[in-house]
C-alpha positions as CSV (number, residue, x, y, z in Angstrom):
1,X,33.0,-51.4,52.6
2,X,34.8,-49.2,54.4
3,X,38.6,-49.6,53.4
4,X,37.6,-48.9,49.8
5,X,36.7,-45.1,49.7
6,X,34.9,-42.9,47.3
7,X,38.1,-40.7,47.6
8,X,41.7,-41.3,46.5
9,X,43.0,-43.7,45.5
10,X,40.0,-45.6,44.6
11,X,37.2,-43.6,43.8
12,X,34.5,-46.3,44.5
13,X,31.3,-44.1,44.2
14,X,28.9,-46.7,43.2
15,X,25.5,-45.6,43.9
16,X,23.0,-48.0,44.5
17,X,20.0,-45.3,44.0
18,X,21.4,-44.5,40.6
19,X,19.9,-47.5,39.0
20,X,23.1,-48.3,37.1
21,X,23.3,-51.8,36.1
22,X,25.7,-52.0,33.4
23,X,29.0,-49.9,32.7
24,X,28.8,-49.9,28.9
25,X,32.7,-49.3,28.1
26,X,33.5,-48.0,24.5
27,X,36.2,-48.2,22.0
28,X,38.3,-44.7,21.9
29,X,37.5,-43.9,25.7
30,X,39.9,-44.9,28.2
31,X,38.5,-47.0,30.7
32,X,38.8,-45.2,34.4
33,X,39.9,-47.3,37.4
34,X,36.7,-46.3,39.4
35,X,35.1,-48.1,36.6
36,X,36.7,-51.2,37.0
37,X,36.1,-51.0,40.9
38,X,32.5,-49.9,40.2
39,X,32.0,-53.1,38.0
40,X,32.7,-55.6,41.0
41,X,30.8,-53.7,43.6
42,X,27.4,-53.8,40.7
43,X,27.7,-57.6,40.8
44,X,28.7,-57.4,44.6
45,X,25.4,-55.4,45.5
46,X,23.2,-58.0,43.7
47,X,24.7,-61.4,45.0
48,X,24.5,-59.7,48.9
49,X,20.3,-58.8,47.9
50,X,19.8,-62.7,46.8
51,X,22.4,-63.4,49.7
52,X,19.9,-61.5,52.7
53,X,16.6,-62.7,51.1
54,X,17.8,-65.7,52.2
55,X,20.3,-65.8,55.2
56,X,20.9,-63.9,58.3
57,X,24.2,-61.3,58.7
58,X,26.5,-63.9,60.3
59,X,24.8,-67.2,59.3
60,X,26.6,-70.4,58.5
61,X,26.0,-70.9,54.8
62,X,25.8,-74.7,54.9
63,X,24.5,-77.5,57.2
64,X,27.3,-79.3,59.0
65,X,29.4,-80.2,62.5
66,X,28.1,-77.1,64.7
67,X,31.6,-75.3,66.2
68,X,32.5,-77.5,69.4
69,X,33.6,-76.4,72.5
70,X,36.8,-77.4,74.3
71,X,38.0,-76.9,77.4
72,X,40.9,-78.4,79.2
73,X,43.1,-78.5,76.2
74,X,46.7,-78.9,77.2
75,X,49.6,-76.9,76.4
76,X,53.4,-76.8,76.6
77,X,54.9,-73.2,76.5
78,X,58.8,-73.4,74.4
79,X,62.4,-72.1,74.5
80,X,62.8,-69.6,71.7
81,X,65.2,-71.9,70.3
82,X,66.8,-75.7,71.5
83,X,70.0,-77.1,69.7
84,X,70.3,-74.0,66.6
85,X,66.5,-74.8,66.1
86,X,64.5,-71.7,66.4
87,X,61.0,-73.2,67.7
88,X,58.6,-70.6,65.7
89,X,60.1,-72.1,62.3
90,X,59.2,-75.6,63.2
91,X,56.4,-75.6,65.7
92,X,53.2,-75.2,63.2
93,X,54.7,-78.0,61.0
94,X,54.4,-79.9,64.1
95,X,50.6,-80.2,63.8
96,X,49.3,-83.3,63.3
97,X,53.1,-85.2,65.0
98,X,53.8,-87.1,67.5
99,X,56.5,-85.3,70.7
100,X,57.6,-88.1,73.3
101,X,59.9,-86.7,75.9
102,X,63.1,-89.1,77.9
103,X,60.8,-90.8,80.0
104,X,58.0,-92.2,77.0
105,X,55.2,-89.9,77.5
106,X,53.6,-89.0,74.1
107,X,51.5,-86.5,73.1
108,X,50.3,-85.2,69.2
109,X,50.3,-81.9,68.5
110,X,46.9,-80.3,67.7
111,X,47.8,-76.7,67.2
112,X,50.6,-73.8,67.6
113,X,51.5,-70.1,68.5
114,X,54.4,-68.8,67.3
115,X,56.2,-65.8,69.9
116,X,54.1,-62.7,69.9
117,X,52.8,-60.4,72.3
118,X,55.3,-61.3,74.7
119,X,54.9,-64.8,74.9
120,X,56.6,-68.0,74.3
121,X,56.4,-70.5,71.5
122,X,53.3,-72.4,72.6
123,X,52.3,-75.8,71.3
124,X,48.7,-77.8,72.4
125,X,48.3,-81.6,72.5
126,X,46.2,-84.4,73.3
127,X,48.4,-86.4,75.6
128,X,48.4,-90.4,74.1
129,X,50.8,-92.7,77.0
130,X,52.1,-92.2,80.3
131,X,55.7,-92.6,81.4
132,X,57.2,-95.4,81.7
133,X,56.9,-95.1,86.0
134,X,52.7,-95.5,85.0
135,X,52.2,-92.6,86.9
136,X,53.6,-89.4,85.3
137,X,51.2,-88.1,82.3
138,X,52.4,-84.9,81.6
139,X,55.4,-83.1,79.9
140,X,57.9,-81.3,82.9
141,X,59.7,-77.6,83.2
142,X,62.4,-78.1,80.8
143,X,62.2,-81.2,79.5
144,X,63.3,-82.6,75.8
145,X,60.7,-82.9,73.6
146,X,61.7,-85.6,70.3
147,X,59.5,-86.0,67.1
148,X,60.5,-88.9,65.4
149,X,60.5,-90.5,61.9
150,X,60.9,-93.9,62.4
151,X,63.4,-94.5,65.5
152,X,65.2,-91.9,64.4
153,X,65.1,-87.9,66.5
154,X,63.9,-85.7,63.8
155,X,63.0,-82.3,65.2
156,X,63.9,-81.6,68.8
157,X,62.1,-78.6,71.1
158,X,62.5,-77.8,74.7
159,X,59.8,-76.6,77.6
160,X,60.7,-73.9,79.3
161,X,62.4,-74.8,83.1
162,X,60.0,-72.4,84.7
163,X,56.7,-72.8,87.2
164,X,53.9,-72.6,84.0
165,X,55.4,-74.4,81.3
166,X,52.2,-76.3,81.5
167,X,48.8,-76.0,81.8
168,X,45.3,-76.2,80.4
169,X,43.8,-73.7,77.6
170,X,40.3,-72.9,75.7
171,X,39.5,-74.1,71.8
172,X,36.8,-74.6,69.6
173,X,37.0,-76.9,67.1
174,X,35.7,-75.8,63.3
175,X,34.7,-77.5,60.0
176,X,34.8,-75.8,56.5
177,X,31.9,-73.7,56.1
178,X,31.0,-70.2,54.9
179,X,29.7,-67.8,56.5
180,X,27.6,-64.5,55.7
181,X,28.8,-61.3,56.3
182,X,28.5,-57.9,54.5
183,X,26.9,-59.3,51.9
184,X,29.8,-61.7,50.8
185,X,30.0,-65.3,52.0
186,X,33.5,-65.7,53.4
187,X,34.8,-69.3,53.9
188,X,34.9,-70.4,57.6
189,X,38.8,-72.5,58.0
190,X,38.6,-76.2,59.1
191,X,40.4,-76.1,62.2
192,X,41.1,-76.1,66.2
193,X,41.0,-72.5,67.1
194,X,42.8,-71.1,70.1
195,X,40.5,-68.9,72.6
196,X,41.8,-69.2,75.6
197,X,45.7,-69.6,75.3
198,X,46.6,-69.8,78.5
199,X,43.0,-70.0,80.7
200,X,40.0,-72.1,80.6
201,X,37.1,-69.9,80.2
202,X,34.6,-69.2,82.8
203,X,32.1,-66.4,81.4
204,X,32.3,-65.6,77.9
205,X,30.9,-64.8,74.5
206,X,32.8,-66.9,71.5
207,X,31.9,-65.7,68.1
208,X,33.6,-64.4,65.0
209,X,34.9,-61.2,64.4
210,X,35.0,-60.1,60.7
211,X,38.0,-58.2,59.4
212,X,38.6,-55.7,56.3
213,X,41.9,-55.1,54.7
214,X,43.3,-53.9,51.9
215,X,46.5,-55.9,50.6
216,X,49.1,-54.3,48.4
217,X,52.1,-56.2,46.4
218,X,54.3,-54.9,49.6
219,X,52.1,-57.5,51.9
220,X,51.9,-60.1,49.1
221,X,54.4,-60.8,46.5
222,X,52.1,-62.5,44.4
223,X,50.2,-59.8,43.2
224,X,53.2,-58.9,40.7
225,X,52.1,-59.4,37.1
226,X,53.2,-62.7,36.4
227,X,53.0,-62.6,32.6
228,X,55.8,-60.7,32.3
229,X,58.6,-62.2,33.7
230,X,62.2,-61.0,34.7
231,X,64.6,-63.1,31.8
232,X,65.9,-66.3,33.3
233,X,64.1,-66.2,36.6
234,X,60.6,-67.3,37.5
235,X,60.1,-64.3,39.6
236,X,57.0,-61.6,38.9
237,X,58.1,-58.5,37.0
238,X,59.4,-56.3,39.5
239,X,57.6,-53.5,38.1
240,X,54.4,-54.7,37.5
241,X,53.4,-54.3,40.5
242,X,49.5,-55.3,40.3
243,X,46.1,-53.6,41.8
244,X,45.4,-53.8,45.6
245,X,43.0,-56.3,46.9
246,X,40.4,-56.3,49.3
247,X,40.4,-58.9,51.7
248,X,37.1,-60.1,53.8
249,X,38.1,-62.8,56.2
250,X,36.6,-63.9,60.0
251,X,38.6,-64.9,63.0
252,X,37.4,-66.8,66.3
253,X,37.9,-64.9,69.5
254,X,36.6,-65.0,73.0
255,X,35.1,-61.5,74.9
256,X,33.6,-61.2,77.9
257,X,29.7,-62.0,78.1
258,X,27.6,-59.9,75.7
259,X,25.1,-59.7,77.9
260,X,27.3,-58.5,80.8
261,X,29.1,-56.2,78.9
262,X,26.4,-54.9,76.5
263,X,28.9,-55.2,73.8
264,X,26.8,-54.3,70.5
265,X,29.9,-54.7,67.8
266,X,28.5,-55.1,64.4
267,X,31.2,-57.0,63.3
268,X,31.2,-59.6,65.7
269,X,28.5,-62.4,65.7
270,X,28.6,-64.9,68.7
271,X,28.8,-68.4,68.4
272,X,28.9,-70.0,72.0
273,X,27.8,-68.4,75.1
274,X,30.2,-70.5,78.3
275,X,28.6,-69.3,81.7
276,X,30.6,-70.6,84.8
277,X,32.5,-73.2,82.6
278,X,30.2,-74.7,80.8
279,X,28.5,-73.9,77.3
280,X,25.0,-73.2,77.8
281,X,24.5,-71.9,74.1
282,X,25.7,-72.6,70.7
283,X,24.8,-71.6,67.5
284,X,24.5,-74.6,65.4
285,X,22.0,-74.3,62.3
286,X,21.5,-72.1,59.6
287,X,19.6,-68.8,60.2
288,X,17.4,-67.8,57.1
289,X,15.9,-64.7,56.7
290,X,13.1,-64.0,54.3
291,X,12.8,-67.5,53.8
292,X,12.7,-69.2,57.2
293,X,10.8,-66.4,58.6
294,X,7.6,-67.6,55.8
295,X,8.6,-71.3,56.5
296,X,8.2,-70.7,60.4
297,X,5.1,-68.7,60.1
298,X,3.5,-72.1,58.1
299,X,4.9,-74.5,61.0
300,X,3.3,-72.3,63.4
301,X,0.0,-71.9,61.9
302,X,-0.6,-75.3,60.9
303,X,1.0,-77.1,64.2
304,X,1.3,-74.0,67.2
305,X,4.0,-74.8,69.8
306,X,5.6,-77.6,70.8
307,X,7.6,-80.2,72.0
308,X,10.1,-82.8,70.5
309,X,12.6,-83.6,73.2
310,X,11.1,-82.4,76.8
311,X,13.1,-80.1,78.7
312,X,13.7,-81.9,81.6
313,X,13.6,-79.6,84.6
314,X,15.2,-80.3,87.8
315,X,15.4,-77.7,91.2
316,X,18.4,-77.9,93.2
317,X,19.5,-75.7,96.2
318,X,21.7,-72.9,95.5
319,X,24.0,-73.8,98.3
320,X,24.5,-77.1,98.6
321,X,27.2,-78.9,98.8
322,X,25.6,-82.4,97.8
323,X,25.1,-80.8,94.9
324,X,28.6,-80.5,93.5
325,X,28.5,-83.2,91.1
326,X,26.9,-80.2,89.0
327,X,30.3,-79.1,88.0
328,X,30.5,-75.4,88.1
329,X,26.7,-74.7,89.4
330,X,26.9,-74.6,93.4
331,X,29.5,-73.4,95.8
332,X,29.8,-73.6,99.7
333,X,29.2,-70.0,99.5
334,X,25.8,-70.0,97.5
335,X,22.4,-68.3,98.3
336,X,20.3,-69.8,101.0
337,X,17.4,-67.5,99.9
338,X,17.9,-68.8,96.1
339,X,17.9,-72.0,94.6
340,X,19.4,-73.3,90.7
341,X,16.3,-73.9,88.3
342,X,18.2,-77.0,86.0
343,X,16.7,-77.2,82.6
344,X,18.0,-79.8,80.6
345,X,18.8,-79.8,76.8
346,X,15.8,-80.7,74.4
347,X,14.3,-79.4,71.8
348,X,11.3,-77.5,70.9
349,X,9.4,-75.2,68.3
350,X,8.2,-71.7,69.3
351,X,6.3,-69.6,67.0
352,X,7.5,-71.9,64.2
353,X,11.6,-71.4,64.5
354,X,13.6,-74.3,66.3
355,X,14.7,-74.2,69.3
356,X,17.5,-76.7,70.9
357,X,19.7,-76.2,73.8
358,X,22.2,-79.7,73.8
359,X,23.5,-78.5,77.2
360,X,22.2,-78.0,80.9
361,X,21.2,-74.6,81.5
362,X,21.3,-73.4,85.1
363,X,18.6,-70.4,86.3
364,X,19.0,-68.7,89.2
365,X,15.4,-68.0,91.3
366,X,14.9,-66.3,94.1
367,X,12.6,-68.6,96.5
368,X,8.7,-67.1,97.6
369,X,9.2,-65.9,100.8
370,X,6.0,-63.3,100.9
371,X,2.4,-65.1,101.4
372,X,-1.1,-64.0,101.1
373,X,-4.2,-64.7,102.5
374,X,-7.4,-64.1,100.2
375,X,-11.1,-64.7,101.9
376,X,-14.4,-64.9,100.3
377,X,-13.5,-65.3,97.1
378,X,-14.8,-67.2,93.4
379,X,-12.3,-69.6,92.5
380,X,-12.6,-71.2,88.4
381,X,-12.4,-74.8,88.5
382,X,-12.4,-76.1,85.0
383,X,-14.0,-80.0,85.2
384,X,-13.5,-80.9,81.8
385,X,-16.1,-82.1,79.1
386,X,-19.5,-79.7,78.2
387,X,-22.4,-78.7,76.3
388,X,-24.2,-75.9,75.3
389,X,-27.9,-75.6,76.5
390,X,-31.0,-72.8,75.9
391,X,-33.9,-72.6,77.0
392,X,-33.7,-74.1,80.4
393,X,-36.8,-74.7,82.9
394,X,-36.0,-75.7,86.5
395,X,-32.7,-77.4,87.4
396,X,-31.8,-81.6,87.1
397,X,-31.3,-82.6,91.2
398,X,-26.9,-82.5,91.6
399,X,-27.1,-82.7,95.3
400,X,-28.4,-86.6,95.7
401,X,-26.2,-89.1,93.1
402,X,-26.4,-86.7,90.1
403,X,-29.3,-88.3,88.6
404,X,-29.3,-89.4,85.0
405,X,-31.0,-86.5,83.0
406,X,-33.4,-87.8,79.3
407,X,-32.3,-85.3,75.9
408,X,-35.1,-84.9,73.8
409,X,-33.9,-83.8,70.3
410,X,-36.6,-80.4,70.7
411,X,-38.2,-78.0,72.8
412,X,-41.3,-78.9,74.4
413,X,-44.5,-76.7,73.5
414,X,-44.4,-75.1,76.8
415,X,-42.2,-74.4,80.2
416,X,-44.6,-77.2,82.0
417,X,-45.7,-79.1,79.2
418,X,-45.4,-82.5,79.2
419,X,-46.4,-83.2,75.6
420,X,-44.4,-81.8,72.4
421,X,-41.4,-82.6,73.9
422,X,-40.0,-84.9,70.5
423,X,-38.3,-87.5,70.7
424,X,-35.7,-89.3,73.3
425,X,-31.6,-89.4,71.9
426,X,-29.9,-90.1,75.2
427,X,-29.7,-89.9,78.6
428,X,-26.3,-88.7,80.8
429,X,-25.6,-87.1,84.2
430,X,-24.7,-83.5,84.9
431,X,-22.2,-83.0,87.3
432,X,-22.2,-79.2,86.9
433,X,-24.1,-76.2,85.5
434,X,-23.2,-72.8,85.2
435,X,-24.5,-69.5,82.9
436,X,-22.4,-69.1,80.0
437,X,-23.9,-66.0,78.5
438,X,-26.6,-63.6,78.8
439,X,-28.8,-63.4,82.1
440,X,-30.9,-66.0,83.7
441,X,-34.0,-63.5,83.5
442,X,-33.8,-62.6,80.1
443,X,-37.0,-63.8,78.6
444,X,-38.6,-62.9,75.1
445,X,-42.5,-64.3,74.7
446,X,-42.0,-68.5,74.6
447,X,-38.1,-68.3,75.4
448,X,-35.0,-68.0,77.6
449,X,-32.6,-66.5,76.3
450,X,-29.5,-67.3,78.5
451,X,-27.0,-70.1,77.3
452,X,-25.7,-72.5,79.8
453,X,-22.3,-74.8,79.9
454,X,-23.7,-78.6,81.1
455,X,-20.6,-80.3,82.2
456,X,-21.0,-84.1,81.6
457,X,-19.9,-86.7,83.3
458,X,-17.6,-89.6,81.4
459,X,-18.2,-91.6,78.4
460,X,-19.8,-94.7,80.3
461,X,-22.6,-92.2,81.5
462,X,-23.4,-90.1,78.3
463,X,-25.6,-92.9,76.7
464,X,-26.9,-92.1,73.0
465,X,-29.8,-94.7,71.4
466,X,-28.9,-97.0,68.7
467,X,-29.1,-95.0,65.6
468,X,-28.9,-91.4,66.8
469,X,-26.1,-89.4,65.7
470,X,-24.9,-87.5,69.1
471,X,-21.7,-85.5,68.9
472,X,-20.1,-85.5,72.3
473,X,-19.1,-83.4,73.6
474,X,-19.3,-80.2,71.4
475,X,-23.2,-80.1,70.8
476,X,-25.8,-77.7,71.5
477,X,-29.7,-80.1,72.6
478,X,-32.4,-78.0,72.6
479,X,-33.9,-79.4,75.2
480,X,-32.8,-81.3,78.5
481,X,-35.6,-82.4,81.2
């Protein structure tokens, strides 16, 4: 934690290594600030080593509605002030009201910006009706904007007469959650954050950034002792002023692509990834540690890889204009020597974890434009179902209709020999033979020692006599002739 220091005024030199676990205070001893502060970071240090035994630094605590992606969002920059009403004392108590301007086109209020930075008052809405000419469907420069209660004007604000009073913006929308992050799980606000006030964004990393601050009764009245009060007021001793608190909180921003930028900030975790307009990633489960690494090492060992929802891949030209119904993938001035590898969303499992894309995800691949040419070569061609085989005199005839081939169920008593051979268990045709190990001259006194693959032809030529347990394919005869 690195607002609260080891040094003045707080003294927090709690010392993990130490192996205190208790601060045993006593009567007649005065009890030391530091020892108060070391108190909370003990029980701090052992809900953050149950806390990453089990999640990820910057997990989600708790399954819900992932964080959702908006672009487009509408806006209305303000006057600082219409009619005595200064806008930044009315505009976030706007949220969640109805503005209709002279003409009848609505719009509720979904979030607000009071004046900083430089600039305006800035309200965003979902627009609800058109005018009343059914054409207009926007707020204008400098026009009147009412909220109402009843038919009565409650609350009046004005856009400012200029060029870019409107336009379209960047949010993502949040439920209450928690999230994990220096070993403290720090609530995640229910709302429709702002990332892009004034833009829609192209290429960019969204994620929360996690802030540290100490607050002191001059930031927050509150923190006065309120058990002693000033006589005949409600008001917090004056001069109780209270400890300092720490304050952990997270805060959604946009930055420019992590992977462009190689921003490595340790106190930022990204949340949506938007390449060329549209979100291609977002994070929308809960990332265990400890514990989903063991539960993904049993999925994978008892089931491997694979599929739930196929990726579905399509290849499009990089330059095409046909292709522009793929908003934000193509342009007339795309790479003929390139083209756009589409995959789909789906989902999957790899090496046990889950993987799930719920949006399109544009590649770019350079097309083959080098060839080879190879001569005299051994090509593998694998032609499916086989046996195992010893022991082997001569060769069954594959040139002339692969003809059906007897399995005795032993050796016969000699290479030649046409007794001793036991007894009949099938029949089937070989389609292919080839040496699987050792070498074809390898001989000991009665035996060959090489093992062949016998590739079989289907089911309705592998025929096994009534009462003979066969196992096809995987079986090893010890004799074919």
């Amino acid at each position: 934690m690195p607002y609260i220091s080891s040094q003045f005024p707080y003294y927090d030199d709690y010392d993990v290594n130490k192996g205190y676990h208790r601060i045993l205070f006593r009567p007649g001893r005065a009890v030391q600030a530091r020892e108060l502060i070391q108190l909370q970071t003990l029980l701090q240090d052992q809900v953050g080593t149950i806390g990453r035994s089990f999640f990820r630094e910057g997990s989600l605590a708790f399954q819900g509605d992932p964080p959702s992606y908006r672009a487009n969002l509408d806006y209305v920059k303000l006057e600082n002030s219409y009619n005595g009403v200064t806008a930044d004392s009315v505009i976030v108590g706007l949220i969640g009201k109805r503005l209709k301007n002279n003409s009848n086109v609505s719009a509720t209020v979904v979030n607000a910006k009071i004046a900083e930075s430089g600039d305006p008052p800035t309200i965003y809405i979902n627009y609800e009706s058109s005018a009343d000419d059914g054409v207009t469907k926007t707020f204008q420069n400098g026009q009147i904007l009412t909220q109402y209660l009843g038919n009565v004007a409650n609350i009046q604000i004005r856009a400012i007469n200029a060029g870019n009073s409107t336009g379209k913006a960047s949010a993502v929308g949040l439920t209450e959650n928690f999230i994990f992050v220096k070993d403290t799980f720090v609530k995640v606000r229910k709302e429709l954050a702002i990332v892009g006030k004034y833009s829609v964004l192209t290429s960019n990393s969204i994620g929360f950034r996690v802030n540290e601050d100490i607050v002191t009764y001059a930031d927050d009245t509150s923190l006065r002792d309120p058990a002693v009060l000033t006589e005949g007021s409600a008001d917090s001793n004056y001069y109780a002023l209270g400890a300092d608190r720490y304050k952990l909180s997270v805060s959604l921003e946009s930055r420019p692509l992590l992977s462009a930028t190689g921003d490595t900030d340790p106190n930022f975790f990204e949340f949506i990834r938007v390449e060329n307009g549209i979100p291609n990633w977002v994070r929308d489960d809960i990332i265990y540690d400890v514990l989903g690494k063991e539960l993904a090492q049993r999925t994978y060992e008892e089931s491997g890889d694979y599929t739930v929802e196929c990726f579905k891949l399509q290849l499009m030209e990089h330059a095409n204009a046909s292709n522009a119904k793929v908003v934000g993938y193509y342009t007339d001035n795309g790479l003929s020597n390139s083209m756009v590898a589409l995959m789909g969303k789906g989902l999957a499992y790899v090496r046990g974890y889950r993987i799930e894309t719920n949006y399109d995800t544009p590649v770019t691949v350079a097309k083959p434009r080098e060839y080879a040419n190879v001569e005299t070569t051994t090509v593998d061609v694998t032609t499916g179902n086989y046996i195992f085989a010893d022991n082997v005199f001569g060769l069954p005839n594959l040139e002339n209709d692969l003809e059906r081939v007897v399995i005795y169920d032993r050796y016969k008593t000699g290479a030649h020999s046409t007794t001793g051979h036991g007894n009949k268990v099938g029949t089937c045709r070989i389609r292919h033979i080839e040496i699987h190990s050792g070498d074809p001259q390898d001989y000991v006194p009665g035996y060959l020692t090489a093992h062949y693959k016998l590739y079989l032809l289907a089911h309705e030529d592998f025929i096994v006599l009534s009462g003979i347990q066969f196992g096809f394919p995987v079986i090893s005869p010890k004799f074919i002739g």
